[in-house]
C-alpha positions in Angstrom: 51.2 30.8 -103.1 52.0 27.5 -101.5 51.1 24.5 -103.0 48.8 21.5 -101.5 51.9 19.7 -101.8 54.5 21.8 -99.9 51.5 22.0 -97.0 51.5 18.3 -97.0 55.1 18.0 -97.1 55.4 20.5 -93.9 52.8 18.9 -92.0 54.6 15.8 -92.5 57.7 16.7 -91.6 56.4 18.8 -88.2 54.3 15.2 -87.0 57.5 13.3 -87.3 60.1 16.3 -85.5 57.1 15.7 -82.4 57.2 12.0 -82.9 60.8 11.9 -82.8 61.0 13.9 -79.7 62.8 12.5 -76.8 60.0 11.3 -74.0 60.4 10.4 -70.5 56.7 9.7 -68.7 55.1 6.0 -69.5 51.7 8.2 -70.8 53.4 10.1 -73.7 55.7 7.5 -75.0 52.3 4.4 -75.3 50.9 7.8 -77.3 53.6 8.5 -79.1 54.2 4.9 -79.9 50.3 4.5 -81.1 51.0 7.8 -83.1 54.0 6.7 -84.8 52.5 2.9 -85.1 49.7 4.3 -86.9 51.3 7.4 -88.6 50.9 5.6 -92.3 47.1 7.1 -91.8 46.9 10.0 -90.0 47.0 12.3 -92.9 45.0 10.0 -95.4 42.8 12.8 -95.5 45.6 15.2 -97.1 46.4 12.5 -99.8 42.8 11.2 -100.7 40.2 14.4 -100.8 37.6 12.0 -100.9 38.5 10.9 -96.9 37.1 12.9 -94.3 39.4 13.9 -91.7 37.1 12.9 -88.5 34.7 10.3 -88.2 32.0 12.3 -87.2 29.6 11.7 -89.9 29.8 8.2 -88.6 29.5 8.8 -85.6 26.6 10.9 -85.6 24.9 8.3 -88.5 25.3 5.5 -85.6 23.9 7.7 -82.3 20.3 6.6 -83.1 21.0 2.7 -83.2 23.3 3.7 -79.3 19.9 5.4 -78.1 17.8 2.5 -79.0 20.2 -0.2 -77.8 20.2 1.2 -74.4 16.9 2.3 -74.2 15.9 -1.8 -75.0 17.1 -3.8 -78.1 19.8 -5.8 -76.4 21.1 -4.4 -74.1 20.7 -6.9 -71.1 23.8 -9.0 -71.6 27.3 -8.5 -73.8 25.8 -10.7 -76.2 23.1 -8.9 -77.0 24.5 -5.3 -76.5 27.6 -6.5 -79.4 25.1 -8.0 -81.8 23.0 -5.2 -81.8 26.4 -3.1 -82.4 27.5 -5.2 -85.1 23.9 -4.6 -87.0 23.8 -1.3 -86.3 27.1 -0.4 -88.1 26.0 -3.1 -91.1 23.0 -1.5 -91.6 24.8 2.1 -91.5 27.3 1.1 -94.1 25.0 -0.4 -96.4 22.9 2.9 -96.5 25.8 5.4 -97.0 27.0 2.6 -99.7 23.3 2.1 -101.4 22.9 -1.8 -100.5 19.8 -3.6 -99.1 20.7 -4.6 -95.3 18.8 -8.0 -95.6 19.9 -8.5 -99.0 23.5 -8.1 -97.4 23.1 -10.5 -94.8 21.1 -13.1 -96.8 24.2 -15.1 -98.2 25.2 -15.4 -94.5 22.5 -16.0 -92.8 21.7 -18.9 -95.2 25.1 -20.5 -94.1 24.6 -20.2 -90.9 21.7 -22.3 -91.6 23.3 -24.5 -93.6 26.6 -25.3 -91.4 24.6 -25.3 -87.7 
């Protein structure tokens, strides 16, 4: 039976053999450059069972707050439309994570306040 580790070891070495290969259209080498720029975490996944492989479940946990930003809450200028993006992912994260969204914010919101 093969081992976790000799899987992990094979899939590493067949990612860099396609990285390494010689490339000659502009496309395939800016993707193989992002590939190999961010190669440190493709298989994060393989070393820390607790990472998911996709973001999906992110993904899907954010599609509500996209619906309801284009459908009104901000979405009539850049400003408005990144804000509510930047909430929306806060008050994501602090749900997977357990933590009060306005308890979260509080501490900056007050120096906002405080600094103008």
């Amino acid at each position: 039976m093969v081992s976790l580790a000799e899987r992990r070891a094979s899939l590493e070495q067949w990612i860099d053999r396609l990285l390494g290969e010689p490339l000659e259209r502009a496309g395939e080498i800016r993707i193989r450059n992002r590939l190999s720029k961010q190669r440190p975490y493709l298989m994060g996944c393989l070393y820390d069972l607790a990472a998911e492989p996709t973001n999906n479940r992110a993904e899907r946990s954010l599609r509500p707050a996209v619906i309801a930003r284009k459908i009104s809450c901000g979405n009539k200028t850049d400003r408005g439309r990144k804000t509510w993006q930047i909430l929306a992912s806060l008050a994501a994260t602090c749900a997977q994570r357990g933590n009060d969204l306005i308890d979260y914010l509080t501490p900056y919101m007050t120096l906002a306040a405080e600094n103008g």
